[in-house]
MOPAC internal coordinates of N, CA, C and O (Angstrom, degrees):
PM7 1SCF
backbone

  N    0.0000 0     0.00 0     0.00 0    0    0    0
  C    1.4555 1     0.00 0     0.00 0    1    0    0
  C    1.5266 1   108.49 1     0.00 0    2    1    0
  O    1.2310 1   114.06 1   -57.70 1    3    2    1
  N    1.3086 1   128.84 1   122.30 1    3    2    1
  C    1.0046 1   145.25 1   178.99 1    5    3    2
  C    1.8379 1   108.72 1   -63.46 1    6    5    3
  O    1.2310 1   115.88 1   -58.58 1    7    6    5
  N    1.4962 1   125.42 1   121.42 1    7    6    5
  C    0.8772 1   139.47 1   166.22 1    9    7    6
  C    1.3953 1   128.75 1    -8.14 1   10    9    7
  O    1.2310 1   120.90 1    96.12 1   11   10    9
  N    1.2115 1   115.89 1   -83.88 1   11   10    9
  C    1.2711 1   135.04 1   147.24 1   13   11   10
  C    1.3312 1   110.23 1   -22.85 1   14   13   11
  O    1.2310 1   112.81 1   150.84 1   15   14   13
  N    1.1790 1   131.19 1   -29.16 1   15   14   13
  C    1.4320 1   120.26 1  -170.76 1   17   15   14
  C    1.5052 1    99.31 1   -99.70 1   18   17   15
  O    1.2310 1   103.94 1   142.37 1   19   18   17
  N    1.4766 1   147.19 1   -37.63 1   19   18   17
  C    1.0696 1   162.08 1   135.55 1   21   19   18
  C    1.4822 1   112.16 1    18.80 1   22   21   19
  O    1.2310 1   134.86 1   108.06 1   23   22   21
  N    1.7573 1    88.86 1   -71.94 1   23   22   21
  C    1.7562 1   103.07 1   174.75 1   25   23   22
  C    1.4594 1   110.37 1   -36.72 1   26   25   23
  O    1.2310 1   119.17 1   126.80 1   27   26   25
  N    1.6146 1   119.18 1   -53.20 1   27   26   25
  C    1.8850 1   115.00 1  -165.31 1   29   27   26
  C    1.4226 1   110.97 1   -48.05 1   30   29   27
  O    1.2310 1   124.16 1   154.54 1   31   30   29
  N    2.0287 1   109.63 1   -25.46 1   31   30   29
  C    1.6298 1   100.93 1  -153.75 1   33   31   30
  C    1.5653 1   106.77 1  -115.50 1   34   33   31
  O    1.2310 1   125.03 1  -157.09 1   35   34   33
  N    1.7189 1   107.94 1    22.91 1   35   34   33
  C    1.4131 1   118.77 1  -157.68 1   37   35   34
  C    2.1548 1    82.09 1  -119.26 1   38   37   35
  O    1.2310 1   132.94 1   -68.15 1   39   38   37
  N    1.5839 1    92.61 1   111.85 1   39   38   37
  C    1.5411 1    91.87 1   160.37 1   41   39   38
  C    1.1071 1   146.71 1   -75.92 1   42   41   39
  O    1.2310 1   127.09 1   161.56 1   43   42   41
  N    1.5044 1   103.96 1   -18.44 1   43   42   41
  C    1.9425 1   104.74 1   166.66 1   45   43   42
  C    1.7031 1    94.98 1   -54.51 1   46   45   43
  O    1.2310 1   113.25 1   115.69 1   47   46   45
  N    1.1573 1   130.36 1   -64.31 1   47   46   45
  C    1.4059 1   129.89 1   170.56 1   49   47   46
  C    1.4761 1   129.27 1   -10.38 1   50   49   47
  O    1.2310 1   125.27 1   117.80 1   51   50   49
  N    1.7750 1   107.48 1   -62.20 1   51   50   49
  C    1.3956 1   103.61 1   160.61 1   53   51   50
  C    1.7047 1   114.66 1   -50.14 1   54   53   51
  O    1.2310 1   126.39 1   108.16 1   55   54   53
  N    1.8540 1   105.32 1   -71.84 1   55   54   53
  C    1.1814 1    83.21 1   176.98 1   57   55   54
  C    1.7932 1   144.65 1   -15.61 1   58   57   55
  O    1.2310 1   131.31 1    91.54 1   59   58   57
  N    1.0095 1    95.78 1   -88.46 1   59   58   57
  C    1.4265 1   108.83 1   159.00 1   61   59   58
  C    2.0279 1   128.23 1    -7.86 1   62   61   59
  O    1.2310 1   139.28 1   113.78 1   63   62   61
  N    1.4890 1    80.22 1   -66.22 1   63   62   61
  C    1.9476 1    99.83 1   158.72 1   65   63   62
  C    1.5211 1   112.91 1   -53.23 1   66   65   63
  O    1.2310 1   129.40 1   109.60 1   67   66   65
  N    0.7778 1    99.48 1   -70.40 1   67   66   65
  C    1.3823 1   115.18 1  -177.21 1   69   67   66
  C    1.8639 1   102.76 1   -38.39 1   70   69   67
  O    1.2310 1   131.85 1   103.91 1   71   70   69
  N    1.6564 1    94.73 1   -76.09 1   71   70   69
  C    1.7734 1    91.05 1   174.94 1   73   71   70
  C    1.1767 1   136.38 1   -29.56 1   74   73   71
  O    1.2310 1   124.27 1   137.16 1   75   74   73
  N    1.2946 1   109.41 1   -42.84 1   75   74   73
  C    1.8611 1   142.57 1  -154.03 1   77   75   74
  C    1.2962 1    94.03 1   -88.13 1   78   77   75
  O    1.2310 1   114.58 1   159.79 1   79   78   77
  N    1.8374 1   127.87 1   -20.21 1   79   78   77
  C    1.2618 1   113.92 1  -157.73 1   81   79   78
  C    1.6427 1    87.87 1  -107.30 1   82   81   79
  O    1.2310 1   110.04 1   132.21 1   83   82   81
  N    1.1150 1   136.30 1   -47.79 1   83   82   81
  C    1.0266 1   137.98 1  -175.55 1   85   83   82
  C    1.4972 1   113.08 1   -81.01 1   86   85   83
  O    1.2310 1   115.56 1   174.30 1   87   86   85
  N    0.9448 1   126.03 1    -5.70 1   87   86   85
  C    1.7339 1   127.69 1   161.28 1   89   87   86
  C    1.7490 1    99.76 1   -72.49 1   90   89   87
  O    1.2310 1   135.71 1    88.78 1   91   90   89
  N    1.3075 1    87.19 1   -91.22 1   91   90   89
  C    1.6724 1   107.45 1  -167.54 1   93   91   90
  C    1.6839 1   118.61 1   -47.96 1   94   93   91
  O    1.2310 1   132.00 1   142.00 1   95   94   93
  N    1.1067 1    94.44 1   -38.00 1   95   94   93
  C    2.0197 1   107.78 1  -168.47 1   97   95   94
  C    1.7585 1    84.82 1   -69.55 1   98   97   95
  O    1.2310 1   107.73 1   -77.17 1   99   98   97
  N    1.5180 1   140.51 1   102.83 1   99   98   97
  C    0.9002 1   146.92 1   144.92 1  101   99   98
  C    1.4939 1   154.28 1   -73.50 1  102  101   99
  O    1.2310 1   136.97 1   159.80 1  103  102  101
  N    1.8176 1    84.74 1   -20.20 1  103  102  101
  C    1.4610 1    97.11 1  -175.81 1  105  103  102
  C    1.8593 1   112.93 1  -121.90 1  106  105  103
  O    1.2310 1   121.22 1   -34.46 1  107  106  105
  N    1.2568 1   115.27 1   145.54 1  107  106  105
  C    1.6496 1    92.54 1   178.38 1  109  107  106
  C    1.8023 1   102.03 1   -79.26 1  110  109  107
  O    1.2310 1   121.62 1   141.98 1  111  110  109
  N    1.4930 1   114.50 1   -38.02 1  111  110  109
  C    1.3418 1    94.74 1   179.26 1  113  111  110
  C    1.6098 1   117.10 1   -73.14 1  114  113  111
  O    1.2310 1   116.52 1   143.38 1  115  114  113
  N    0.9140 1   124.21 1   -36.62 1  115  114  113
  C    1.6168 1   113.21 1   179.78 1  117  115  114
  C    1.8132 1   103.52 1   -72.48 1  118  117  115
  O    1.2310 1   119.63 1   166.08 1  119  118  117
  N    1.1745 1   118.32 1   -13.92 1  119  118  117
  C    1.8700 1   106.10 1  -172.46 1  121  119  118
  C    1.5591 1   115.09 1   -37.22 1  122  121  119
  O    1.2310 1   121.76 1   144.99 1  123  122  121
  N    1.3383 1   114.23 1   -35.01 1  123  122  121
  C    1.5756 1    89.67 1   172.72 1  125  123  122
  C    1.4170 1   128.22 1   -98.19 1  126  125  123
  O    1.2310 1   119.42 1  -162.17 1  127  126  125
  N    1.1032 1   118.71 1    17.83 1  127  126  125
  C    1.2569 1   126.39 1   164.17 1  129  127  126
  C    1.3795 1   105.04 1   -85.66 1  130  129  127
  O    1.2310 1   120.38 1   112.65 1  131  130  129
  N    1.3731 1   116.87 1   -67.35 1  131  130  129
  C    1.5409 1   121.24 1   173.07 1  133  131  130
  C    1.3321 1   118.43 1   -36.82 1  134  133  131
  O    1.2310 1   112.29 1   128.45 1  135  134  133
  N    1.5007 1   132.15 1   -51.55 1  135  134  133
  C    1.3041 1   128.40 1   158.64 1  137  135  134
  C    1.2363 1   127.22 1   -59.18 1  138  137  135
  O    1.2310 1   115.63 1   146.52 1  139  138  137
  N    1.3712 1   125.91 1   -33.48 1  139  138  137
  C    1.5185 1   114.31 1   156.74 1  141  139  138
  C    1.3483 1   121.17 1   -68.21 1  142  141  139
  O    1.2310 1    99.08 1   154.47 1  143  142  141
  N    1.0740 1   155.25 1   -25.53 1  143  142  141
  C    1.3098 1   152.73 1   106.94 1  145  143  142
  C    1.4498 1   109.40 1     5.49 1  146  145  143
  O    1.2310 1   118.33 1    74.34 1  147  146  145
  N    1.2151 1   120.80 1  -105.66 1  147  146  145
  C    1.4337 1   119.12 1  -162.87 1  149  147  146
  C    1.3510 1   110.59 1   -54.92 1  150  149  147
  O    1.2310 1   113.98 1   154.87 1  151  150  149
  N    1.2596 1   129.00 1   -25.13 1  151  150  149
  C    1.0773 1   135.74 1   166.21 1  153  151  150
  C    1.9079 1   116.16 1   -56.81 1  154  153  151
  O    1.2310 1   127.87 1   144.76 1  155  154  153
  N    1.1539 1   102.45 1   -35.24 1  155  154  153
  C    1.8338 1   116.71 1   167.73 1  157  155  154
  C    1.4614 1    98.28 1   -66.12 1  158  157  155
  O    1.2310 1   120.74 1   131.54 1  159  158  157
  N    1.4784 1   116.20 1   -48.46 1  159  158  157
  C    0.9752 1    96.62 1  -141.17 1  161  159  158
  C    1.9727 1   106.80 1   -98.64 1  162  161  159
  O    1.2310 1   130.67 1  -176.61 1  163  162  161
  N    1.3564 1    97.03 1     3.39 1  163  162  161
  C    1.4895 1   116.04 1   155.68 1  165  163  162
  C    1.2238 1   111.54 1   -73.29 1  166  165  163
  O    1.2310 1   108.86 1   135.39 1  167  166  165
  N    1.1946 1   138.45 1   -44.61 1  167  166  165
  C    1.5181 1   151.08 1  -177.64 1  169  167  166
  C    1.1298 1   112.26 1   -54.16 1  170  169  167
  O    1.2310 1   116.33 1   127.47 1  171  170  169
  N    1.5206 1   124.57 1   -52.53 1  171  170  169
  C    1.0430 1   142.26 1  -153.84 1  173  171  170
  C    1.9080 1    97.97 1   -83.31 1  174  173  171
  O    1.2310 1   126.22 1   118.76 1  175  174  173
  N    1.3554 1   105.65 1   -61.24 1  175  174  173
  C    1.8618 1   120.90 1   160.33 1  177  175  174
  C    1.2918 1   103.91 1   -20.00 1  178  177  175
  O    1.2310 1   122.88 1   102.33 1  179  178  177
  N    1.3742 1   112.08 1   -77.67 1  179  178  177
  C    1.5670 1   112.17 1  -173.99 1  181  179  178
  C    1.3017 1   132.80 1   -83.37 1  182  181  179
  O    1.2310 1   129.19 1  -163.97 1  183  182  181
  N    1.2504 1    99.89 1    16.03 1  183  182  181
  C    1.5800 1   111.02 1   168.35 1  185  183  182
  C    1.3608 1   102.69 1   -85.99 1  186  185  183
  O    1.2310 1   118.17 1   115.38 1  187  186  185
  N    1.3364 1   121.09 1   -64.62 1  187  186  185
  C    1.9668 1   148.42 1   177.52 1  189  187  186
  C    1.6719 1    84.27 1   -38.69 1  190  189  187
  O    1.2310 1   118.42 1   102.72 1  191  190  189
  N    1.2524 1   120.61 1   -77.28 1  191  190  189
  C    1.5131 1   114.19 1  -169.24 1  193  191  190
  C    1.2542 1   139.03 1   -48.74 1  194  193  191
  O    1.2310 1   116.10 1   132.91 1  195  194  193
  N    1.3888 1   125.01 1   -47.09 1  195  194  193
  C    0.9879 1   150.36 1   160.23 1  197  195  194
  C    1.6393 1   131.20 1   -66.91 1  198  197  195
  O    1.2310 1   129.78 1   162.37 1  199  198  197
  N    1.5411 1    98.76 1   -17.63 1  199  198  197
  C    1.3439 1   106.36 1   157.55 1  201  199  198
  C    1.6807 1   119.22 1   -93.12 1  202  201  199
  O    1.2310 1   125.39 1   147.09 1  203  202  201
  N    1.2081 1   107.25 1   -32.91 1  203  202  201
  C    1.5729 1   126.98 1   159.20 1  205  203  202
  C    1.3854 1   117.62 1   -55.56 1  206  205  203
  O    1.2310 1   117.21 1   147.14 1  207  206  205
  N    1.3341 1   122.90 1   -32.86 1  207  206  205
  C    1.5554 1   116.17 1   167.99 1  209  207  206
  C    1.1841 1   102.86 1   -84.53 1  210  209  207
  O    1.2310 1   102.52 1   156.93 1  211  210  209
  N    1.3556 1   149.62 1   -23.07 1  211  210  209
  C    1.6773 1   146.98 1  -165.55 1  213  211  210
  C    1.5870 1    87.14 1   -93.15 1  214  213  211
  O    1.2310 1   120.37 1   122.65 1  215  214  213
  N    1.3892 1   116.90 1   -57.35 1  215  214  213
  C    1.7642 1    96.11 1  -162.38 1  217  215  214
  C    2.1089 1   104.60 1   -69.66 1  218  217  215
  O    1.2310 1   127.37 1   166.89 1  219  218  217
  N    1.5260 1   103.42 1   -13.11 1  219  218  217
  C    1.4322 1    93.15 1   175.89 1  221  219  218
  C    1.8813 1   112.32 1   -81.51 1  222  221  219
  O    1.2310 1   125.83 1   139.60 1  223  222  221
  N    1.0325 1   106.41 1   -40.40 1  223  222  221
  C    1.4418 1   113.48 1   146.85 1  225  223  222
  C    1.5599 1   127.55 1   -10.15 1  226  225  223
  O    1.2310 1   120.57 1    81.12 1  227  226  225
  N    0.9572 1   116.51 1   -98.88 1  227  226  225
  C    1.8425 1   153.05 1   111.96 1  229  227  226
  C    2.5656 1    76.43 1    16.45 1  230  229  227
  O    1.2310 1   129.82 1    35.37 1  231  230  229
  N    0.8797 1    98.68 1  -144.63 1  231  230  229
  C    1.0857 1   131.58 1  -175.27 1  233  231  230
  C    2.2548 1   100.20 1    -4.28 1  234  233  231
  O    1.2310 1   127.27 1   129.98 1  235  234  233
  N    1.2257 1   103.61 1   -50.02 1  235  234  233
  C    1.3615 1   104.66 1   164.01 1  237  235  234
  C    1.3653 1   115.41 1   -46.13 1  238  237  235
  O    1.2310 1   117.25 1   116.71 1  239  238  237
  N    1.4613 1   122.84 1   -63.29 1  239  238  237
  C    1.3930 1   143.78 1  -160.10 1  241  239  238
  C    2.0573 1    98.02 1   -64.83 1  242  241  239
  O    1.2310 1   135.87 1   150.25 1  243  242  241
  N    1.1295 1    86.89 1   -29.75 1  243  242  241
  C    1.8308 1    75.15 1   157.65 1  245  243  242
  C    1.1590 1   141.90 1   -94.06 1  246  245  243
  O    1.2310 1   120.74 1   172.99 1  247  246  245
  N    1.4187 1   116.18 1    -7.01 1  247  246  245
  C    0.9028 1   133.07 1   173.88 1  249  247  246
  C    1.7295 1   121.89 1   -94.95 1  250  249  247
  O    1.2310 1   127.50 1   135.04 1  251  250  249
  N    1.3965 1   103.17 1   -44.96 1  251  250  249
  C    1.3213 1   119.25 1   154.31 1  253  251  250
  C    1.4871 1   129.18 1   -53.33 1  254  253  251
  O    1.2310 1    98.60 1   -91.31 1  255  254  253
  N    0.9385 1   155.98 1    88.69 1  255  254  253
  C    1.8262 1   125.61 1  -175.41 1  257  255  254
  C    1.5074 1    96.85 1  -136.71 1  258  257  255
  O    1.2310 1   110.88 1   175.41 1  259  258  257
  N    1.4642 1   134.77 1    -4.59 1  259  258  257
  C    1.5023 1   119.84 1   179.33 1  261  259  258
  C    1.5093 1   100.05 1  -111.76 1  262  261  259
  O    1.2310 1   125.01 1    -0.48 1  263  262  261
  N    1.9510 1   107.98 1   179.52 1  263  262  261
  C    1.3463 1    97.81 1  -173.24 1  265  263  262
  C    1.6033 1    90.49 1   -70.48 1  266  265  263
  O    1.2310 1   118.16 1   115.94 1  267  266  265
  N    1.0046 1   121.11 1   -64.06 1  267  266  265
  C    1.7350 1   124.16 1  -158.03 1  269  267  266
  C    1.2698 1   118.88 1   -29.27 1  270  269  267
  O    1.2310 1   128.20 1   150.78 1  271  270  269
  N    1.7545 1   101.81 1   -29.22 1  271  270  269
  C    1.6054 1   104.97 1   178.19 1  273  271  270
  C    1.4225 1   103.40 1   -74.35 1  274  273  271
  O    1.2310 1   115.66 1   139.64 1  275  274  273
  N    1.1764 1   125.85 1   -40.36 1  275  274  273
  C    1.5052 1   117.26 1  -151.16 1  277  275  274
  C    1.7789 1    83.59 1   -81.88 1  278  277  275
  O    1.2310 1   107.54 1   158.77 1  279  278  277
  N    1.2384 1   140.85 1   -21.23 1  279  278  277
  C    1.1533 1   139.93 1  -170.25 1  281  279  278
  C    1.7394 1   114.58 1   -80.74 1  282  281  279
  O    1.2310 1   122.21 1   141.73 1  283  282  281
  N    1.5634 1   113.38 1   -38.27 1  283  282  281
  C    1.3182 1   114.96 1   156.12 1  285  283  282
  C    1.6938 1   122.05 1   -71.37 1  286  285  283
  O    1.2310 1   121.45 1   148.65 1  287  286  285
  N    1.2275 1   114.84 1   -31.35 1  287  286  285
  C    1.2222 1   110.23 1   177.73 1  289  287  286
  C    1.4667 1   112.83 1   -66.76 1  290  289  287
  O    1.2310 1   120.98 1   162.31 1  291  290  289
  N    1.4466 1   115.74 1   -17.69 1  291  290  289
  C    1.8020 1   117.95 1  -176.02 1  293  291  290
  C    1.6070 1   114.61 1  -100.33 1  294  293  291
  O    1.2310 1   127.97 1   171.63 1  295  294  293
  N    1.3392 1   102.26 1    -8.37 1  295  294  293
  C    1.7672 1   110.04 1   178.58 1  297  295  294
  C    1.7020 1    95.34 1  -103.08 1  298  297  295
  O    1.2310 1   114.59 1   154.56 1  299  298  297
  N    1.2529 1   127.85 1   -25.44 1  299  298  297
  C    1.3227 1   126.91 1   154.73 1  301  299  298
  C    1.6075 1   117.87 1   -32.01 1  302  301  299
  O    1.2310 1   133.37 1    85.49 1  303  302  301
  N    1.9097 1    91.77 1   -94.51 1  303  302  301
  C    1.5401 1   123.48 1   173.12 1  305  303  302
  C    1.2696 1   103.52 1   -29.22 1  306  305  303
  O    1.2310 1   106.17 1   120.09 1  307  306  305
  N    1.7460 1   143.30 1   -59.91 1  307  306  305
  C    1.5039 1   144.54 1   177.89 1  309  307  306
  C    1.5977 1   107.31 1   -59.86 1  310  309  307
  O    1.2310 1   125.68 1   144.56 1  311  310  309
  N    1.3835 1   106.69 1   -35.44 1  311  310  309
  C    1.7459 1    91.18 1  -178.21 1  313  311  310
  C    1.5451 1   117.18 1   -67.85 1  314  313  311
  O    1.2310 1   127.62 1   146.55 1  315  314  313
  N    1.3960 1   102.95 1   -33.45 1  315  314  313
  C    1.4008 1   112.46 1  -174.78 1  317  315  314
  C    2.0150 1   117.42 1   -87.33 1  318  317  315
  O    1.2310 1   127.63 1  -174.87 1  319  318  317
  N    1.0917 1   102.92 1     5.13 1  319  318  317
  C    1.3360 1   122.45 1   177.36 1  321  319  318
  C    1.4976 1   102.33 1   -97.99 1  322  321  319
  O    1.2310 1   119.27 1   138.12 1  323  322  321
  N    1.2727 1   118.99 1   -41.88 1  323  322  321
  C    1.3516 1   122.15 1  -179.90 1  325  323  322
  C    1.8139 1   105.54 1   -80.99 1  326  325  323
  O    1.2310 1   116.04 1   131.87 1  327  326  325
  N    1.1062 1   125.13 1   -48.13 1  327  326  325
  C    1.5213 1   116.53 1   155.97 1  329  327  326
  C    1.3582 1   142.76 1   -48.05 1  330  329  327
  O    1.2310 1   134.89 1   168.72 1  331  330  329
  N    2.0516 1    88.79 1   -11.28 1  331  330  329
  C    1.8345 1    74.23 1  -178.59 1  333  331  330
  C    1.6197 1    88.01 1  -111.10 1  334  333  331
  O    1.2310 1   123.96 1  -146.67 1  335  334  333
  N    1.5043 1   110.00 1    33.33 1  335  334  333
  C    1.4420 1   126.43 1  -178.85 1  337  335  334
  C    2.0004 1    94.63 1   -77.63 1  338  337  335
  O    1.2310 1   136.41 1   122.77 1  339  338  337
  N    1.2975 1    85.83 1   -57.23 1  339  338  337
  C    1.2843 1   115.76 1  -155.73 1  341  339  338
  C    1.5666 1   135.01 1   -28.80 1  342  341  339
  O    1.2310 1   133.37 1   130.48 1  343  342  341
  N    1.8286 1    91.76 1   -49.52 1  343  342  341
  C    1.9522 1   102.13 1   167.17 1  345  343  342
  C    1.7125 1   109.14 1   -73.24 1  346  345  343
  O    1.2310 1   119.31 1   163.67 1  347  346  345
  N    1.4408 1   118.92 1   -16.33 1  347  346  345
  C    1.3984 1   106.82 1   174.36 1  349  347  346
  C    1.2350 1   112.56 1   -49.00 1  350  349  347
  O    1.2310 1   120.89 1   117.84 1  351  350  349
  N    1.4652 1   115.90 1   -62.16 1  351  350  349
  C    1.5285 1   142.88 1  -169.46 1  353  351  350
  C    1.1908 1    96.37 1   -30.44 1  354  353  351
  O    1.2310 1   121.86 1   102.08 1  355  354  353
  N    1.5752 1   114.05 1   -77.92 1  355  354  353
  C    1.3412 1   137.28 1  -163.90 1  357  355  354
  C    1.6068 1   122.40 1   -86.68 1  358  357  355
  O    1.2310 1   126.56 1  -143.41 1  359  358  357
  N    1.7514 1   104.99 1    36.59 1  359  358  357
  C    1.3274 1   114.67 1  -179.30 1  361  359  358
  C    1.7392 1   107.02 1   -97.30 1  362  361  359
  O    1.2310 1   120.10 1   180.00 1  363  362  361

């Protein structure tokens, strides 16, 4: 299944839609301009992202290639997930 297609069946997504439409969409006469708009400008988001996780993908996988690597790279990624835990705690 192609990426892009992903988004339709992913519900934080609706959410999100949903929010974006009833925040921003302000006017009844301009609404479809405004929705084609944010609607670009959703398009545009998940194009940048989703191509950004494949070329980081892509670019890891060369660097990575044994188990041990893929095993330091994941006790890494968790340490630093738990550090950017850290100023919450202590807010």
């Amino acid at each position: 299944m192609p990426i892009v297609l992903f988004h339709w069946i992913n519900p934080k997504n609706w959410i999100k839609i949903i929010t974006a439409m009833s925040v921003y969409v302000t006017s009844v006469e301009q609404a479809t301009m405004q929705i084609v708009i944010i609607t670009m400008i959703f398009f545009i988001t998940v194009l940048i992202s989703a191509n950004s996780w494949a070329l980081g993908r892509v670019i890891l996988k060369k660097f990575i290639k044994s188990d041990v690597g893929i095993k330091r790279f994941n006790v890494i990624m968790a340490i630093l997930l738990v550090l950017s835990i850290v100023p919450t705690i202590f807010e």
